[in-house]
Backbone bond lengths (Angstrom), bond angles and torsions (degrees), N, CA, C in turn:
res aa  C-N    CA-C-N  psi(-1)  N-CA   C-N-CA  omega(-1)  CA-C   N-CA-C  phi
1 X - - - 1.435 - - 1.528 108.46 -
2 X 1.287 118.35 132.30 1.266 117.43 168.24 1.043 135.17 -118.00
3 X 1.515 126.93 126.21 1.744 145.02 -178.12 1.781 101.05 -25.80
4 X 1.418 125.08 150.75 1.304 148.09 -174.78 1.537 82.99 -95.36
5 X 1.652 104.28 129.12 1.607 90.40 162.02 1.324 115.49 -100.39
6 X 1.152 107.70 178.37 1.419 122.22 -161.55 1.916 99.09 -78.20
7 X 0.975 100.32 115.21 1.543 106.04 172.53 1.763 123.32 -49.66
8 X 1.682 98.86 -27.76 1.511 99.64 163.81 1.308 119.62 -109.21
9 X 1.386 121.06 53.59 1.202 125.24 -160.29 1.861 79.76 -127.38
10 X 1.147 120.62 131.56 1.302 117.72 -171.17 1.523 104.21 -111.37
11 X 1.214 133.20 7.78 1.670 138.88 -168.31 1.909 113.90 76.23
12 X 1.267 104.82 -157.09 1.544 98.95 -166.54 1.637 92.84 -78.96
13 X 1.715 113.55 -179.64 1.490 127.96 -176.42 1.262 99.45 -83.85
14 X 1.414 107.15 147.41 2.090 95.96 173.82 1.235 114.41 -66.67
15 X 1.534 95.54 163.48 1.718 106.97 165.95 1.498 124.92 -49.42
16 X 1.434 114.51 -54.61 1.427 130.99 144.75 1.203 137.71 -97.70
17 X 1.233 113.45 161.44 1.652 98.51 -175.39 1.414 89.55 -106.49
18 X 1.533 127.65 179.64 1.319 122.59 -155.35 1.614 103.21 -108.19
19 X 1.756 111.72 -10.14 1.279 119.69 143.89 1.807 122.07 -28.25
20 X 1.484 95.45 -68.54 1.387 115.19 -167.50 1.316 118.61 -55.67
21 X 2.048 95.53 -53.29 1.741 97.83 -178.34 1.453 113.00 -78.16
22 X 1.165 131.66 1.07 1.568 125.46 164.07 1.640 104.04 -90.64
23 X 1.123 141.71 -21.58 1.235 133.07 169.49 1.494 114.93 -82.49
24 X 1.266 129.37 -11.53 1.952 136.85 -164.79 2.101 83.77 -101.87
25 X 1.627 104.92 -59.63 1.246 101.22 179.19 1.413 136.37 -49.59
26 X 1.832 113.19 -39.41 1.519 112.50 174.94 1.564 85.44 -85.06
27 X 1.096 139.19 -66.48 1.817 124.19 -176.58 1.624 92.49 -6.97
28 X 1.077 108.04 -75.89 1.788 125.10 -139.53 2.448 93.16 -61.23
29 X 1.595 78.81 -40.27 1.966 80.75 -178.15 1.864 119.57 -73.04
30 X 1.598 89.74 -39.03 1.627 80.64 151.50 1.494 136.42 -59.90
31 X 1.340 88.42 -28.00 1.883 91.38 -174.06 1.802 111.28 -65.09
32 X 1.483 91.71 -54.35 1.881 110.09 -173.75 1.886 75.90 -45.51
33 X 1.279 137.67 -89.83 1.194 150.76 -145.23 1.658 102.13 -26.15
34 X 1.550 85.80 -68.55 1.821 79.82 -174.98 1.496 121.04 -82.65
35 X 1.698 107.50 1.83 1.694 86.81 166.39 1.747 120.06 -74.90
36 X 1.724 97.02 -16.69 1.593 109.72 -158.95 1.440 111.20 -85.04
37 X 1.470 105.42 -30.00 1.824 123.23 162.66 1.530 99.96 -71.00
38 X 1.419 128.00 -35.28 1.357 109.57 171.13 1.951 135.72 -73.61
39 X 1.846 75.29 -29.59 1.526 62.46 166.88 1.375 129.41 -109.91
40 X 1.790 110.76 17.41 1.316 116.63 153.79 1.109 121.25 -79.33
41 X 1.141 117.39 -17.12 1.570 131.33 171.25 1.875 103.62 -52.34
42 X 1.479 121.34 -55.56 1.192 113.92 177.98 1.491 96.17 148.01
43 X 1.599 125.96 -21.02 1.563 115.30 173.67 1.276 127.23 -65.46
44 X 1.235 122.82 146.98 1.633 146.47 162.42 1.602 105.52 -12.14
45 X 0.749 135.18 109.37 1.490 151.48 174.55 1.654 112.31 -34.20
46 X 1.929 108.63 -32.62 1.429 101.05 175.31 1.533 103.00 -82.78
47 X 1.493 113.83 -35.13 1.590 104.95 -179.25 1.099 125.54 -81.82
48 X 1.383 117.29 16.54 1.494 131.98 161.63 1.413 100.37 -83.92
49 X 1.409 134.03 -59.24 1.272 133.66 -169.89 1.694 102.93 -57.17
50 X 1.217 112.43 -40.70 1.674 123.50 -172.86 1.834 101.25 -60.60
51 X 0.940 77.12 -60.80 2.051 82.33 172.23 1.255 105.68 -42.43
52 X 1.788 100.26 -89.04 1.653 97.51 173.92 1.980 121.00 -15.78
53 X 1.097 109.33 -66.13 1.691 118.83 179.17 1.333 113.61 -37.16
54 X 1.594 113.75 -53.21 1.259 135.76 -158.60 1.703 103.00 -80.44
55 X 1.079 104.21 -34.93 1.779 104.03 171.17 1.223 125.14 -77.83
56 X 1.591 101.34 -43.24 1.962 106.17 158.94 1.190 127.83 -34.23
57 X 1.475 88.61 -63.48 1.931 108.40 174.40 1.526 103.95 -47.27
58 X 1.616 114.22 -82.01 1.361 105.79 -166.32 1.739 124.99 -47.14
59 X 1.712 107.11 -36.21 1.534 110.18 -178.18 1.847 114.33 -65.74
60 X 1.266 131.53 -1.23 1.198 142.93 -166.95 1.547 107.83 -80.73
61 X 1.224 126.81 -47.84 1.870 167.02 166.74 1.797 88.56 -42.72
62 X 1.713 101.18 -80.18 1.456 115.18 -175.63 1.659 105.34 -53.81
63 X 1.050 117.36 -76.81 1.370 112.02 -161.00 1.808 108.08 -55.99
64 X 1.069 98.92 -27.79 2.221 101.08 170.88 1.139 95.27 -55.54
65 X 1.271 133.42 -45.67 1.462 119.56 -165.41 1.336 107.71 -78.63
66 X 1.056 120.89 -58.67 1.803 131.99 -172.25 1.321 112.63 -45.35
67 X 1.554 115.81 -67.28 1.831 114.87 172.75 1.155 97.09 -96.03
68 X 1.914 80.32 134.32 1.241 103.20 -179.69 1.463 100.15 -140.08
């Protein structure tokens, strides 16, 4: 037999909160952006990806702060 659940019982917490995945997602769209301006720019294809990385990373910090 099984218990009635509680009607305000909303199930488990998400995986993400929707904070998070809009800040990992534009992180992640800035990144593609400036690896693809970098390597239209004329750089090496790995230091395009390195860029790309390096802007993800840093924009993650910024955008936590900004949306809120």
């Amino acid at each position: 037999m099984t218990t009635p659940q509680n009607p305000d019982d909303r199930g488990p917490a998400p995986f993400l909160t929707l904070h998070t995945a809009f800040v990992l997602v534009t992180a992640v769209l800035i990144g593609c952006a400036v690896g693809v301006l970098s390597r239209l720019g004329g750089t090496h294809p790995a230091l395009a990806v390195l860029y790309g990385l390096s802007a993800a990373g840093a924009a993650v910090p910024v955008l936590r702060g900004l949306i809120r």
